[in-house]
C-alpha positions in Angstrom: 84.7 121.1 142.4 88.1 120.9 140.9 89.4 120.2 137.8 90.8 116.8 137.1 93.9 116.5 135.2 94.1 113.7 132.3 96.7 113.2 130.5 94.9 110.7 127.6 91.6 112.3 127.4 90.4 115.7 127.7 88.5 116.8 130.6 86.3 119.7 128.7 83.8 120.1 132.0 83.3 124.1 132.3 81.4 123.9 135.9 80.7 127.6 135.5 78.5 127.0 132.3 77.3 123.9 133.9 75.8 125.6 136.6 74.4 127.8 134.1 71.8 124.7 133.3 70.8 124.4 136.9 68.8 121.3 137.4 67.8 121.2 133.9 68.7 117.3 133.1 68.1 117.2 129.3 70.7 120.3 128.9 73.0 118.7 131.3 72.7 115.9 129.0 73.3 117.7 126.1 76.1 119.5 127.5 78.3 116.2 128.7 77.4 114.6 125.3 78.8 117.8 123.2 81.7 117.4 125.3 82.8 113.9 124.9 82.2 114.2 121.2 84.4 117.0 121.2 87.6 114.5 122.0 87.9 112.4 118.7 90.4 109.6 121.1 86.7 109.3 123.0 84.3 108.7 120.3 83.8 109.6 116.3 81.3 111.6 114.5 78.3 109.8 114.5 79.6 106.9 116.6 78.8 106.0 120.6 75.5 107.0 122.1 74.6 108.5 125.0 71.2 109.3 127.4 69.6 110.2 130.5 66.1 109.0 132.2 63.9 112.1 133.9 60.3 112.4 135.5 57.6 113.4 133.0 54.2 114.3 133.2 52.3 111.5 131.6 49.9 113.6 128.8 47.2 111.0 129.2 47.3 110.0 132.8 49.2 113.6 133.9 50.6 110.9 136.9 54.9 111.4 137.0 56.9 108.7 134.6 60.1 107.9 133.6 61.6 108.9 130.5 64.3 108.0 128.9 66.1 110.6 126.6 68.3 109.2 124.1 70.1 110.1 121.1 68.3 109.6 118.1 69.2 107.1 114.7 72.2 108.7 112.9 73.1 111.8 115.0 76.4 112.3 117.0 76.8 113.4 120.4 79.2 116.3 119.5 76.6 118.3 117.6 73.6 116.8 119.5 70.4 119.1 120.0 67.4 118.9 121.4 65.6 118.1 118.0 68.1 115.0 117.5 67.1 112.8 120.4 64.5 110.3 120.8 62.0 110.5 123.8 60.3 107.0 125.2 58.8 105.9 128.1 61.2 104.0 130.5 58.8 101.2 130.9 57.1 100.6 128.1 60.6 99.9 127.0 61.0 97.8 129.4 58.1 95.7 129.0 59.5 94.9 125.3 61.1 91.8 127.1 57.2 90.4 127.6 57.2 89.8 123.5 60.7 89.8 122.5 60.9 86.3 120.8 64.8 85.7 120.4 67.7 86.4 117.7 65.6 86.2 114.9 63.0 89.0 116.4 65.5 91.5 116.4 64.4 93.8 113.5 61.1 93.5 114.4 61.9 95.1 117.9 63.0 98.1 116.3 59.6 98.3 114.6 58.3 98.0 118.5 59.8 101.2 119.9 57.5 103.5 118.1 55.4 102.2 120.7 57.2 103.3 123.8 57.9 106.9 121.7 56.8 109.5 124.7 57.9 112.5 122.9 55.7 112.9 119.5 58.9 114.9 118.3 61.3 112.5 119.0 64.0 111.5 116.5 63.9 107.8 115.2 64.7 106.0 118.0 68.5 104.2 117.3 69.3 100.6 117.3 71.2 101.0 120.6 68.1 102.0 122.5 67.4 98.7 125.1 71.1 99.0 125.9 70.4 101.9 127.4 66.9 101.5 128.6 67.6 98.0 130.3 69.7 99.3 132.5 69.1 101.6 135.7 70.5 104.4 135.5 70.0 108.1 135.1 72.9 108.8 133.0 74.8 106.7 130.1 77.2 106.8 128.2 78.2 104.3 125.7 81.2 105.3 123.5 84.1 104.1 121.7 87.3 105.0 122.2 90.1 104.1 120.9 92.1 102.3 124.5 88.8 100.9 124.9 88.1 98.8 121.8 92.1 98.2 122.0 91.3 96.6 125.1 88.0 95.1 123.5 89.8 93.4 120.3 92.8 92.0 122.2 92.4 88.5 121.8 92.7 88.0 125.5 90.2 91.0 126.1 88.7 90.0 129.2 91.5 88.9 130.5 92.8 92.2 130.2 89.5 93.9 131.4 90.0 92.4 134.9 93.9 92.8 134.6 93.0 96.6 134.5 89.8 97.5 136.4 89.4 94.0 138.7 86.0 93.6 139.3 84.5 97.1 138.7 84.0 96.2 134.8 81.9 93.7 133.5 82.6 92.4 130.1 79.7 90.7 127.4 81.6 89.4 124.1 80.7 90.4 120.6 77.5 90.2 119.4 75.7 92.4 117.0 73.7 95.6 118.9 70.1 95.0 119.1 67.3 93.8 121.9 69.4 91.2 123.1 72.8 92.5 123.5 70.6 94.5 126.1 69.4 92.1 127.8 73.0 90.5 128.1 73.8 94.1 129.6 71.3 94.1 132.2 72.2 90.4 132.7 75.8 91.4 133.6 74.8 93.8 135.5 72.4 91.5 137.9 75.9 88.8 138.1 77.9 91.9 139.0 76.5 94.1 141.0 78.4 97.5 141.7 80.4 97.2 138.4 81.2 100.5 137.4 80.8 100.0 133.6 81.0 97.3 130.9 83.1 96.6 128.0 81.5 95.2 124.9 84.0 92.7 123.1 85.0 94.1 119.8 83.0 97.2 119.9 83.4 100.0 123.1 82.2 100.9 126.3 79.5 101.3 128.5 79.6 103.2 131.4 77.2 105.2 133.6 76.6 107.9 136.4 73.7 109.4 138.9 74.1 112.5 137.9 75.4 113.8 134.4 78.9 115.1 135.8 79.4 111.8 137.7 78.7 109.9 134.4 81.2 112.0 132.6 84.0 111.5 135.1 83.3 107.9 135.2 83.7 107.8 131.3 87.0 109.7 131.7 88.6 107.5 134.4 87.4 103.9 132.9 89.2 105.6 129.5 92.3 106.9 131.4 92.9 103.9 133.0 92.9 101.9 130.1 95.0 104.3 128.2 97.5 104.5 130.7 97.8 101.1 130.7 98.3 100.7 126.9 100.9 102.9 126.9 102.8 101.1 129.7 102.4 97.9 127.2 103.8 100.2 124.7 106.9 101.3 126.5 107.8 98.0 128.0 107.2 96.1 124.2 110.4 98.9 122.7 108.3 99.2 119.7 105.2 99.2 117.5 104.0 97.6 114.8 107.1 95.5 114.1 109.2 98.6 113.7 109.6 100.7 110.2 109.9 98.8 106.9 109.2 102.2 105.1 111.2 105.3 105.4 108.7 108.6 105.4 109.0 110.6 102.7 109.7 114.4 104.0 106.8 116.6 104.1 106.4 118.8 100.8 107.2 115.1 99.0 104.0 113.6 100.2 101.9 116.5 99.4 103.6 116.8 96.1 103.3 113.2 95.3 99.6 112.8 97.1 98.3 115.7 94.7 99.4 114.2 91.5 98.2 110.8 92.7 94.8 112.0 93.3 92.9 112.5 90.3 94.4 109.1 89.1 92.9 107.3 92.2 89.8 109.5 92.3 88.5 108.3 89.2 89.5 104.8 89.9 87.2 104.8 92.8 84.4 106.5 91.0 83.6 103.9 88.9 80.2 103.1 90.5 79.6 107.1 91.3 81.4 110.1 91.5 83.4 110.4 95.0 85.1 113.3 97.0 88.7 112.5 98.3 90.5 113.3 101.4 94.1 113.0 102.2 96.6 112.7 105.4 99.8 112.1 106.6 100.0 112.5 110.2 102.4 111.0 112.8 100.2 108.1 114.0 99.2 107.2 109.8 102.3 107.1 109.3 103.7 105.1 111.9 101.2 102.2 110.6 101.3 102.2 107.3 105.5 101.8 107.2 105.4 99.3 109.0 106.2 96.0 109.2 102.9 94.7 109.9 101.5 96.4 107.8 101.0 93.6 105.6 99.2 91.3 108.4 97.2 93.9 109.9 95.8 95.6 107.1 93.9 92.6 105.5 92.2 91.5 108.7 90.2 94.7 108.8 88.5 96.8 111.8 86.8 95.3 114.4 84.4 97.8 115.7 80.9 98.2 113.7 81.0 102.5 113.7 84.8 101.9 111.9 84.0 99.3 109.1 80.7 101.0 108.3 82.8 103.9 107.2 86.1 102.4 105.8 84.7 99.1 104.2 86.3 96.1 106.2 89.6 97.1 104.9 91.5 99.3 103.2 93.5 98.7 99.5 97.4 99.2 99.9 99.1 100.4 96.9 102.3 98.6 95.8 104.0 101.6 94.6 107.7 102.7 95.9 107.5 105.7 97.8 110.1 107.1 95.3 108.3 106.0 92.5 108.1 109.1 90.0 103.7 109.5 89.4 103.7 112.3 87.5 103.7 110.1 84.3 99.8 108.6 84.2 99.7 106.7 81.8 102.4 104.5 83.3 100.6 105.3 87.0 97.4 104.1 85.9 98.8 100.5 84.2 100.2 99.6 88.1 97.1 100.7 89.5 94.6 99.6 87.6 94.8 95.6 88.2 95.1 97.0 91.8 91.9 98.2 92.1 90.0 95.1 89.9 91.9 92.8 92.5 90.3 94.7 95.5 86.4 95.1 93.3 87.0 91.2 92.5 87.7 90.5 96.9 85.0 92.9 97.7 82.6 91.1 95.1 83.6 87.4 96.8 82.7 88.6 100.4 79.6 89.4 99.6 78.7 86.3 97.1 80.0 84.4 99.8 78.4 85.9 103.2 75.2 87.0 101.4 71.7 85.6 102.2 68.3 85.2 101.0 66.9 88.9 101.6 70.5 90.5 101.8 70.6 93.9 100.1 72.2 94.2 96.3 75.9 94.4 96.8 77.1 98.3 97.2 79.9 99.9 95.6 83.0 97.5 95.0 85.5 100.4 95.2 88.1 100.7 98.3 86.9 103.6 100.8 90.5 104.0 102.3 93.6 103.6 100.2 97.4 103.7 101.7 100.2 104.6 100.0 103.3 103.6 102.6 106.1 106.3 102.5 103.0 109.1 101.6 100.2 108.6 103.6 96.3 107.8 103.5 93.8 108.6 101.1 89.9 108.2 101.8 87.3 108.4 98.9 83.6 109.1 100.0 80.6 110.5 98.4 81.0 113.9 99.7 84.1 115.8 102.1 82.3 114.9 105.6 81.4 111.5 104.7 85.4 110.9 103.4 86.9 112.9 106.0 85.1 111.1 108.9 86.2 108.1 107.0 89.7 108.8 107.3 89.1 109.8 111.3 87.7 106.6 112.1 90.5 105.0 110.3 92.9 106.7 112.5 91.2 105.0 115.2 90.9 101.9 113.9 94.8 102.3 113.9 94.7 103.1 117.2 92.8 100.0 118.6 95.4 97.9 116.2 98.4 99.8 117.9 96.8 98.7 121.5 95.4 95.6 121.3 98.8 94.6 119.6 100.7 96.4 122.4 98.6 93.9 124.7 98.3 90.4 123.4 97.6 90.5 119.7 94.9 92.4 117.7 91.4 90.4 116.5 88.7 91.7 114.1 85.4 90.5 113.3 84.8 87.1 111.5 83.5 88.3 107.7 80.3 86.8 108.4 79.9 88.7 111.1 81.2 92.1 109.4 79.1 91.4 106.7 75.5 90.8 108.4 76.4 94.3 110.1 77.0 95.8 107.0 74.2 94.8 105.3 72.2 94.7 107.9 68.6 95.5 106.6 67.9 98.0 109.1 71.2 99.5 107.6 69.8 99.9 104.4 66.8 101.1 105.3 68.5 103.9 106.9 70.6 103.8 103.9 67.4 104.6 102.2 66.0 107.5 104.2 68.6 109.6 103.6 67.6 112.8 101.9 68.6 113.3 98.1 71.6 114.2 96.9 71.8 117.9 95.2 72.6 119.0 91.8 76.2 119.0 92.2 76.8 116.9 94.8 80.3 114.8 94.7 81.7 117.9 92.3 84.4 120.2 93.2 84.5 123.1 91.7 87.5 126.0 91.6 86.3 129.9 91.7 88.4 132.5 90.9 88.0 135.9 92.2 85.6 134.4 95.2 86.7 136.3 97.6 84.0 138.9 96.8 81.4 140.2 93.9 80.1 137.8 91.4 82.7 135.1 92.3 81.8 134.7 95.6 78.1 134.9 94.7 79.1 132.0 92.4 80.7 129.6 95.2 77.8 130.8 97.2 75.6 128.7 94.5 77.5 125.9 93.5 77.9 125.3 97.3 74.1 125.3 97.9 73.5 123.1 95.3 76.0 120.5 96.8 79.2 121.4 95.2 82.8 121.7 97.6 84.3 124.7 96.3 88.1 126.1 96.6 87.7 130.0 96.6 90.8 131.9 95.3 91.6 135.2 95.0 94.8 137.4 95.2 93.5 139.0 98.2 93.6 136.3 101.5 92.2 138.5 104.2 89.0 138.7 101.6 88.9 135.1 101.0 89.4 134.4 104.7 86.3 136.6 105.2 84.4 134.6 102.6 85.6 130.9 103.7 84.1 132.2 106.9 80.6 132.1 105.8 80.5 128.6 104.6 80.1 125.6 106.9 82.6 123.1 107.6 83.3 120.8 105.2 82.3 123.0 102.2 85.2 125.0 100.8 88.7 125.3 101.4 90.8 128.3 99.9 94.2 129.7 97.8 95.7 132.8 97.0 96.0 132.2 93.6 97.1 135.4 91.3 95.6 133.6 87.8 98.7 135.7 85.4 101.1 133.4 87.1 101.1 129.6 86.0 103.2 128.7 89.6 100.3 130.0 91.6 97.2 128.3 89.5 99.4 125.6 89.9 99.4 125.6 93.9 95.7 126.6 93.9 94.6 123.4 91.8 97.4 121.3 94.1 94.2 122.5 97.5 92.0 121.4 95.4 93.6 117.5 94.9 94.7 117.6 98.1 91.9 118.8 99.6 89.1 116.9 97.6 90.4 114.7 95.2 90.4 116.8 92.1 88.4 119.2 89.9 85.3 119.0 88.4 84.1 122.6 87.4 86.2 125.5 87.0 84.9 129.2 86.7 87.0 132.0 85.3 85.3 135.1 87.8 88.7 137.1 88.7 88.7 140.2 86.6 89.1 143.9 86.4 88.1 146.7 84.1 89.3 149.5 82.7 87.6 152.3 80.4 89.6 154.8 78.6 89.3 155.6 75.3 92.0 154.5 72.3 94.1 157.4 73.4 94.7 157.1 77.0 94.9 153.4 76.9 98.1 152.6 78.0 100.0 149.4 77.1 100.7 148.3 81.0 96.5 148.7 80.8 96.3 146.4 77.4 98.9 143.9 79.2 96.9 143.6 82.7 93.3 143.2 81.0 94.9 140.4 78.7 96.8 138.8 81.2 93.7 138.3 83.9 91.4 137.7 81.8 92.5 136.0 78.7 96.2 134.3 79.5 94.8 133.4 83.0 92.0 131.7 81.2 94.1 129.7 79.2 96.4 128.6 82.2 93.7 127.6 84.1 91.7 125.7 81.2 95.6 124.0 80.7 96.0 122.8 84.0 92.5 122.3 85.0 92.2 119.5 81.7 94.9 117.9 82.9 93.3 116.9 86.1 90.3 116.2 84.4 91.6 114.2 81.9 93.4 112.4 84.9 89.9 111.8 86.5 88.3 110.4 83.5 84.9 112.2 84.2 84.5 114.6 82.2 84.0 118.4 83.2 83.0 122.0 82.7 85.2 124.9 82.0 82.6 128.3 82.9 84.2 132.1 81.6 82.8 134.9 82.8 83.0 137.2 80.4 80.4 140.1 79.4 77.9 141.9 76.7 81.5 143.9 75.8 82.9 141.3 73.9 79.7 141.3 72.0 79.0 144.5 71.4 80.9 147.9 70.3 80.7 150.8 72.9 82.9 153.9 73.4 86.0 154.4 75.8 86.3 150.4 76.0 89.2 148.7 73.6 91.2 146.8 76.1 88.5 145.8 78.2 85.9 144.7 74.9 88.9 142.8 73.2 89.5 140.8 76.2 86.4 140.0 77.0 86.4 138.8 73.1 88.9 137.0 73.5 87.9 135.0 76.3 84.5 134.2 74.6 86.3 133.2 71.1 88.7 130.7 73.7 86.5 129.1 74.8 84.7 128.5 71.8 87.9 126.7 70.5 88.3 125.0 74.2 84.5 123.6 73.6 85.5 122.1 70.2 88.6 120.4 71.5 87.7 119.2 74.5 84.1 117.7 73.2 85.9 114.2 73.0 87.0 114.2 77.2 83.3 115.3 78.2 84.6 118.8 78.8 81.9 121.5 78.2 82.8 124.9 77.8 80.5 127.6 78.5 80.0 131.8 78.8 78.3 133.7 80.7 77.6 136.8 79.8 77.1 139.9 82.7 75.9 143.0 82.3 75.7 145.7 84.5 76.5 144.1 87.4 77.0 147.4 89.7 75.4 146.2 93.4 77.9 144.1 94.9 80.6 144.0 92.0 84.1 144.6 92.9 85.2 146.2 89.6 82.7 149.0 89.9 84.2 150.1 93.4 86.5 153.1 91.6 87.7 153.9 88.5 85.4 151.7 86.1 81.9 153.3 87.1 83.3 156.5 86.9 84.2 155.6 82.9 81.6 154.3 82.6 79.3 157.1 84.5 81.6 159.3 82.3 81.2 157.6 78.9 77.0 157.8 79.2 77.1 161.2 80.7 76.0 160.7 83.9 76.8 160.4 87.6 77.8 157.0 89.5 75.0 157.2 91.6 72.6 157.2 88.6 74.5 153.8 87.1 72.4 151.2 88.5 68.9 152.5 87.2 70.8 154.1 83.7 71.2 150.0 83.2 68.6 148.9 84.4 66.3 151.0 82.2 68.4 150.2 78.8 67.6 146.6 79.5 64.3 145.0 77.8 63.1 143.6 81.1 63.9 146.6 83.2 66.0 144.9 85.9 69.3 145.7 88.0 71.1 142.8 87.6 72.9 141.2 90.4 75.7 138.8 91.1 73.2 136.0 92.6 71.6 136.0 88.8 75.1 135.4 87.1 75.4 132.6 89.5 72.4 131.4 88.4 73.6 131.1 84.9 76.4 129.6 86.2 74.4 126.5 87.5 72.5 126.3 84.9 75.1 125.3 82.5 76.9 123.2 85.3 74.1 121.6 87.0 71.5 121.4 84.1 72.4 122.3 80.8 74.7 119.0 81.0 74.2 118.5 77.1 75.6 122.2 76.6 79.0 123.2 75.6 79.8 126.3 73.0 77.3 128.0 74.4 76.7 132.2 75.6 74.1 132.5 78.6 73.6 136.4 78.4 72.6 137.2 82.2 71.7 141.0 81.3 67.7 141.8 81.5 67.9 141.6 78.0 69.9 143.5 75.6 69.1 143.4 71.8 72.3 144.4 70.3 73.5 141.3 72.6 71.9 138.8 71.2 73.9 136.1 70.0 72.1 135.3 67.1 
């Protein structure tokens, strides 16, 4: 076999790991699928579909039957497993066509394929199921990419189908996926015999294979084709989009501008609930949103199901100049407020006026993707996947307008139409299913000194609970190391040395740009130093206050702006310890920071009562496994100051605690959520995390 060469898709078929499957179908399957999600210009997260039909032993009847593997309800075919598909019996499917009753049956249909469910594991079988089981073959793919829904939303789309591919593609028109979009499948199938594949008006691509490799180079040769073509329409129309109305502001601008805008627009769009943002500025964004079009294009919304489902039917486009100077909020906030009522009000009409009888209550109001021409594209969604993914599909969406516009002229959905997909009650029931949300999900929360110790134990915890998290550290190759053991979507990281305002700065700029803002900042960076009154130096007095108690207040500063930007509220968490509490030998510089930091945020708790800002302590204590400060000079003070050896530390603390434990940095953490993910009436407050120590006790 040798390897094709694309030039619009990605031809990611490794025949040596292929062979490595043998005649194993299902991981063949599982292999192609991985692959084609893998190119985002093929299909999105979660979007397209794909399967494959094998010979079974029949449980019951142990007699050989077809089965039709499929992925499951809500998976995508670039992370799909074998625990995410759905497993049904070929014909049992089939025979669904002896009671299906017509339009009006379709939701009861879905109810039917529990039915034809082979594998008692299987994943909830997906809406898309009878497209795939109507038809013949072993292998399918059905997919979305971007030259294909251009192709599929041109208003003279089937046209165009036979312009390109003659009479190897058959074409249906629109009509919303269920039981009888399949049989329209299998009926143009039976008119055109030999077809090669099918294009589904305003929503993608179906096309299919004997074999899992020949279905994969099928898919990549209908997509080529019809890429290739596009860009041909491209280069013979001169120019996209009605050429540039906007000039791009340069590079650093937009981030700069796009991180101060942010918060503002972050808590605009959480009105309803808490969101996470995401922002970008690339090439193809760009291109669209200065354009001339821009203006047409925008309001008509996506055409495709998988894109509006994700970016609401269409996005809100600031008026702002791209010069416009948004560092004053107040000012910000007067343009953009009426804005976003206008958009709530819109949103609020489409569904009064497309609603029915049993429809759903309306969702949130609030704009998922936002543009800002001369900046770039903002995406607000209830956690960084779901607003990232957002912001992908977008990107397509932009794509299919670029092509089908390149073509004839781009069409989206009629409202009605959008809207019974949306709300859709099979939607919402899946809507439904969908497991809790944690603690602290929709926060974001900034963790000094995380690249190790009790601040990376901390990010370690708020990320469990359903925080995103931005590590910093002055050390990158540690917080590299720590960013490493998070999944995607989770945390980002800065380098962020917290005695310098510039650098706080830049590390609360990731966090904006990253997630939309800040909700929950924790002071963990520190070091420690134990000398007694005469060998403490003044460069030691200077470090210990400017760590721990200047880059406390810099990073309360800054972090109440953005809070105050958001309109949410917050928490402000200092880690400080039992030394600021209590008097001990060989300890002056270290104990009056430590006071310090306590007594701050006291005063921070008072002030900042009136934003919903809580300010809390926690209080370590003998935190020796896993602590960075007691890796050198420290333990041996303080080995030194108790008259004993460092290896004797751990237990020397543990026994002059009432509960007898070593403390760890996991139970500081634990303190940590539980003044920002349960005490949320707290603020003032001292958590002592020390096994108990009496001549701690704050009252």
């Amino acid at each position: 076999m040798s390897t094709k060469t694309f030039e619009y898709v990605n031809y990611l078929w490794d025949e040596k790991k292929a062979l490595e499957f043998g005649d194993d179908q299902m991981a063949l399957f599982l292999y192609r699928s991985n692959i084609l999600g893998a190119d985002l210009r093929i299909t999105n997260y979660g979007g397209g579909n794909t399967s494959c039909k094998t010979l079974e032993k029949d449980p019951l009847t142990n007699e050989e039957v077809e089965v039709m593997w499929i992925k499951g309800s809500g998976g995508d075919i670039g992370t799909l497993t074998r625990s995410g598909i759905a497993g049904l019996y070929t014909e049992r499917l089939r025979n669904l066509k002896n009671v299906y009753e017509g339009l009006h049956d379709e939701d009861r249909m879905v109810g039917l394929f529990n039915h034809c469910i082979y594998d008692l594991d299987s994943r909830a079988p997906s809406i898309d199921t009878p497209l795939h089981g109507l038809l013949p073959f072993k292998h399918i793919d059905h997919l979305h990419p971007d030259a294909l829904i251009a192709v599929a939303a041109a208003e003279d789309g089937e046209k165009v189908t036979k312009d390109i591919w003659g009479d190897t593609m058959g074409w249906v028109p629109w009509q919303r996926p269920g039981f009888d979009l399949g049989l329209q499948l299998e009926k143009c199938l039976t008119d055109n015999p030999g077809i090669r594949g099918i294009v589904l008006g305003s929503h993608g691509l179906f096309t299919w294979g004997e074999t899992s490799y020949e279905c994969y180079m099928n898919s990549l040769e209908v997509i080529e084709m019809a890429s290739e073509y596009i860009e041909n329409k491209i280069e013979e129309k001169g120019s996209v989009f009605g050429g540039q109305k906007v000039d791009t502001l340069p590079a650093a601008e937009r981030k700069e501008k796009a991180a101060q805008l942010m918060p503002l627009l972050r808590g605009l769009c959480s009105s309803e609930a808490r969101m996470i943002g995401h922002f970008t500025d690339t090439e193809v964004v760009m291109e669209y949103i200065n354009s001339n079009d821009l203006d047409r294009l925008a309001p008509m919304g996506t055409s495709c199901p998988d894109h509006f489902l994700r970016t609401k039917i269409q996005p809100l486009v600031l008026t702002l100049d791209p010069n416009e100077d948004v560092s004053d909020s107040g000012a910000i906030l007067e343009k953009l407020n009426p804005a976003f009522e206008k958009y709530r009000q819109e949103y609020a009409d489409y569904y009064e006026t497309c609603k029915k009888d049993n429809s759903p209550a309306m969702r949130d109001p609030n704009p998922v993707i936002i543009i800002y021409p001369g900046v770039g594209m903002f995406s607000f969604a209830k956690n960084k996947q779901t607003t990232r993914v957002a912001s992908e599909f977008y990107t397509n969406a932009i794509n299919v307008m670029r092509g089908a516009e390149a073509i004839s002229a781009y069409t989206s959905l009629p409202r009605q139409e959008a809207f019974d997909i949306e709300y859709w009650l099979l939607e919402e029931a899946k809507l439904q299913r969908m497991p809790k949300e944690k603690p602290l999900s929709r926060k974001v929360a900034l963790v000094t000194g995380a690249g190790g110790g009790i601040g990376k134990a901390i990010a370690d915890k708020l990320a469990e609970e359903g925080a995103n998290v931005v590590l910093t550290d002055i050390v990158e190759e540690r917080l590299q190391e720590a960013a490493d053991t998070f999944k995607r979507d989770v945390v980002s990281y800065s380098i962020c040395d917290v005695t310098s305002s510039e650098s706080i700065v830049e590390a609360y700029k990731k966090a904006c740009l990253e997630f939309g803002g800040v909700d929950i900042v924790v002071h963990s960076a520190g070091l420690a130093i134990s000398k007694p009154l005469e060998e403490t130096t003044e460069k030691d007095w200077d470090i210990l206050q400017s760590v721990l108690v200047k880059g406390q207040f810099e990073l309360a500063k800054q972090a109440v702006a953005i809070m105050r930007k958001q309109g949410l509220g917050g928490d402000f968490i200092s880690i400080a310890s039992k030394n600021g509490l209590v008097s001990g030998p060989n300890n002056v510089g270290y104990g009056t920071a430590k006071a310090a930091q306590q007594h701050m945020a006291r005063l921070l708790a008072a002030e900042l009562g009136e934003d919903k800002i809580r300010v809390n302590i926690v209080n370590p204590d003998g935190v020796i496994v896993g602590s960075k400060i007691w890796e050198g000079a420290w333990a041996e003070g303080r080995a030194k100051a108790y008259g004993i050896s460092v290896e004797e530390l751990p237990a020397h603390y543990a026994k002059r605690n009432l509960l007898n434990e070593i403390i760890y940095p996991e139970d500081i953490a634990k303190g940590v959520f539980a003044l920002v993910g349960i005490l949320d009436k707290s603020s003032g407050n001292i958590i002592n995390v020390d096994g108990g120590m009496a001549n701690a006790f704050v009252r």
